[in-house]
C-alpha positions in Angstrom: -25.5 6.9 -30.9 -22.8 9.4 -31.6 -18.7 8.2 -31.5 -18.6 11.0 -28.9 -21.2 9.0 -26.7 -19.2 5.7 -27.3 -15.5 7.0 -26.4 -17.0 8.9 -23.8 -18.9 5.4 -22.1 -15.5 3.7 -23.1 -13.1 6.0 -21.2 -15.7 6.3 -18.0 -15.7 2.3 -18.1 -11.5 2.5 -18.6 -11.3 4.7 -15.9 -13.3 3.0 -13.3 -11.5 -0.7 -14.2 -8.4 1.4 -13.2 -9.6 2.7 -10.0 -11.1 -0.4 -8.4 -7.9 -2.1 -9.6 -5.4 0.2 -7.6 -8.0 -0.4 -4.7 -6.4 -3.6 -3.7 -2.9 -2.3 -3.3 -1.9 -0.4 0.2 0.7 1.7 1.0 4.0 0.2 2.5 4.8 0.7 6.6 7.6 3.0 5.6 4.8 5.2 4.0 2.3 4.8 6.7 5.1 5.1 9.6 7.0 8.1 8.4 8.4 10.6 11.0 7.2 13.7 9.4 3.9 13.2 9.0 1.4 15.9 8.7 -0.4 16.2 11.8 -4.0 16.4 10.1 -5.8 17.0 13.5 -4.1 20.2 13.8 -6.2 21.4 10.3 -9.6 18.8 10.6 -11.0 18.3 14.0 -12.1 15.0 14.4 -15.2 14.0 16.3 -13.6 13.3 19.7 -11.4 16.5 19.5 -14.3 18.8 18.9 -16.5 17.2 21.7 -13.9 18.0 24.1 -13.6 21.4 22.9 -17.3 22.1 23.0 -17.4 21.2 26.5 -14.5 23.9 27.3 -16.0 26.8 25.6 -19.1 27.1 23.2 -19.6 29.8 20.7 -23.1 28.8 19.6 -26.3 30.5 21.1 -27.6 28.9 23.9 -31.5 28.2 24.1 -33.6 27.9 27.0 -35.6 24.9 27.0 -39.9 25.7 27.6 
């Protein structure tokens, strides 16, 4: 084994001690409950969204059923 192969096993094993730590903190209410927001519906519809806007109008080809 090369000292390239051993820092690189060492940082990956750093690196993933320090993201499951930081798992088990959660952002504050004042972060969560903020007034200005981005409105992320507006740029990713989200499943119920998109349902109601496929039953309005439908873009996709429509097949008949033999």
């Amino acid at each position: 084994m090369s000292y390239i192969t051993i820092l690189l096993g060492m940082l990956g094993l750093l690196s993933a001690f320090v993201f499951f730590y930081f798992l088990k903190f959660k952002a504050s209410t004042k972060q969560t409950e903020r007034g200005n927001r981005i409105k992320w519906s507006k740029f990713i519809p989200y499943r119920d969204e998109a349902s109601n806007e496929d039953s309005k109008k439908s873009q996709d080809a429509t097949f008949k059923d033999d």
